[in-house]
C-alpha positions as CSV (number, residue, x, y, z in Angstrom):
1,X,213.3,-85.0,147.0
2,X,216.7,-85.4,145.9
3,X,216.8,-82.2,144.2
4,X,215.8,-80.8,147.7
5,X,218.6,-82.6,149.4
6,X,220.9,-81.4,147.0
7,X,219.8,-77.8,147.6
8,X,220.1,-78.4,151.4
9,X,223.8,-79.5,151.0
10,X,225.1,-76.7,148.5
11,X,223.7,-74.0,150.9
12,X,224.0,-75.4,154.1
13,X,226.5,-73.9,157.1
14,X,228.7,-75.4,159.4
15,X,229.4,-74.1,163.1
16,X,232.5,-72.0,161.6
17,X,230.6,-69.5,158.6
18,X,227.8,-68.5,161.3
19,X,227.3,-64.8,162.5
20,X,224.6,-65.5,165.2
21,X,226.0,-66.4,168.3
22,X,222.8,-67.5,169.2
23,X,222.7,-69.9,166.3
24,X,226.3,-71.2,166.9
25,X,226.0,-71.6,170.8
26,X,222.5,-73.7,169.5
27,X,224.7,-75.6,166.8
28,X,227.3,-76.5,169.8
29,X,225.0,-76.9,172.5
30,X,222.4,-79.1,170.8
31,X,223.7,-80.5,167.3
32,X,227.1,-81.2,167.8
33,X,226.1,-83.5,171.1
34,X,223.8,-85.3,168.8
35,X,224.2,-88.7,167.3
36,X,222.8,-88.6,163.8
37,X,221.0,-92.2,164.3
38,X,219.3,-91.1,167.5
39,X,218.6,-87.4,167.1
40,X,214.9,-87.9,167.7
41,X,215.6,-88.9,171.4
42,X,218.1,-86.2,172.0
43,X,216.7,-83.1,170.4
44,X,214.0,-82.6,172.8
45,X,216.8,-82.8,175.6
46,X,219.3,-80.8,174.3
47,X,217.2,-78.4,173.3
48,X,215.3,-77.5,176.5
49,X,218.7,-77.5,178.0
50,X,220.0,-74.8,175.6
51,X,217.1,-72.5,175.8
52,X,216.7,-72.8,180.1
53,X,220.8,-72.1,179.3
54,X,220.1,-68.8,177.1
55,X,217.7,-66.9,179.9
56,X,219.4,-63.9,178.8
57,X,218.4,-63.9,175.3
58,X,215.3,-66.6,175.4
59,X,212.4,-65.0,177.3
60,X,209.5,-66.5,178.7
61,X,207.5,-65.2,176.3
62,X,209.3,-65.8,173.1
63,X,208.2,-69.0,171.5
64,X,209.5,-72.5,169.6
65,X,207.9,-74.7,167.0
66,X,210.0,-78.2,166.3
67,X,209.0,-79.8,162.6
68,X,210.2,-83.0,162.0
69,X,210.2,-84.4,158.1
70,X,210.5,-81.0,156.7
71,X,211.6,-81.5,153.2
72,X,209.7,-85.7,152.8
73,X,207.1,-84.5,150.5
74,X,206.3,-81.1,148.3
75,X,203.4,-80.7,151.1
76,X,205.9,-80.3,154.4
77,X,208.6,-78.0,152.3
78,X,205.5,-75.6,151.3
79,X,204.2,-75.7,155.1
80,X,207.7,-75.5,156.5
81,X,207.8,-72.2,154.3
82,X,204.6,-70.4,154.9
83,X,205.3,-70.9,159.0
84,X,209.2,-69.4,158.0
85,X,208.0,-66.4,155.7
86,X,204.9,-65.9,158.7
87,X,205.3,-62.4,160.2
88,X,205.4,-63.4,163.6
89,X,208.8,-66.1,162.8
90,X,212.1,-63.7,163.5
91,X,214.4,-66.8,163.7
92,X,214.4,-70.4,161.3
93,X,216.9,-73.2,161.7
94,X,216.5,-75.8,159.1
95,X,218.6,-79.3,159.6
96,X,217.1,-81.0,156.5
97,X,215.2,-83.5,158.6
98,X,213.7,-81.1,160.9
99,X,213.5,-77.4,161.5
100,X,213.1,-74.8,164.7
101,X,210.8,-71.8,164.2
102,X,211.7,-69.3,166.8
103,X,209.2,-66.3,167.8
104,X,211.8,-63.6,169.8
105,X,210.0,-60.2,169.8
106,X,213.7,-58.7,170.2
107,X,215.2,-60.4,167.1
108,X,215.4,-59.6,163.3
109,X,214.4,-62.3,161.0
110,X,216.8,-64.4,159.8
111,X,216.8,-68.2,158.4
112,X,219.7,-70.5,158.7
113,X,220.4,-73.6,157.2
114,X,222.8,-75.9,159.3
115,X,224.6,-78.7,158.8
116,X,223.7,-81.5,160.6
């Protein structure tokens, strides 16, 4: 998995390089206010904060997956991939060690790989 790792950190994005507002309000909102030894516990916070925060562009219909361990083992990378390159995904964040699939009717699909 190293050679995953290393792939992660070559082509990964801070705050500053992204063009999504939506993605840079998530990486302030919800990454930068977590502590990288107890993420786990603050994700699910942060991250129904953000979205009840983003009624303007979040709908009630529009849809988010969390994976956790996304890149541990050759079997997580290919799942994490086929739920990315699925029809109904407009919007993938990967942090390494887990990844949002967003479903938002109203968006292109895009994929970004953050920092974290």
């Amino acid at each position: 998995m190293l050679a995953s790792y290393l792939k992660y950190r070559l082509k990964s994005q801070g705050k500053f390089r992204l063009h999504s507002p939506f993605v840079y309000d998530f990486y302030v909102e919800v990454l930068d206010k977590m502590n990288r030894e107890n993420w786990k516990e603050k994700l699910n916070d942060n991250l129904n904060s953000f979205l009840l925060s983003k009624k303007d562009v979040f709908f009630e219909d529009d849809n988010v997956v969390v994976k956790y361990d996304i890149h541990n083992s050759k079997e997580n990378e290919k799942e994490w991939n086929d739920m990315i390159n699925d029809d109904e995904t407009t919007l993938s964040i990967d942090c390494y060690h887990f990844g949002l699939i967003f479903k938002m009717k109203r968006k292109e699909k895009q994929h970004f790989l953050l920092k974290f």
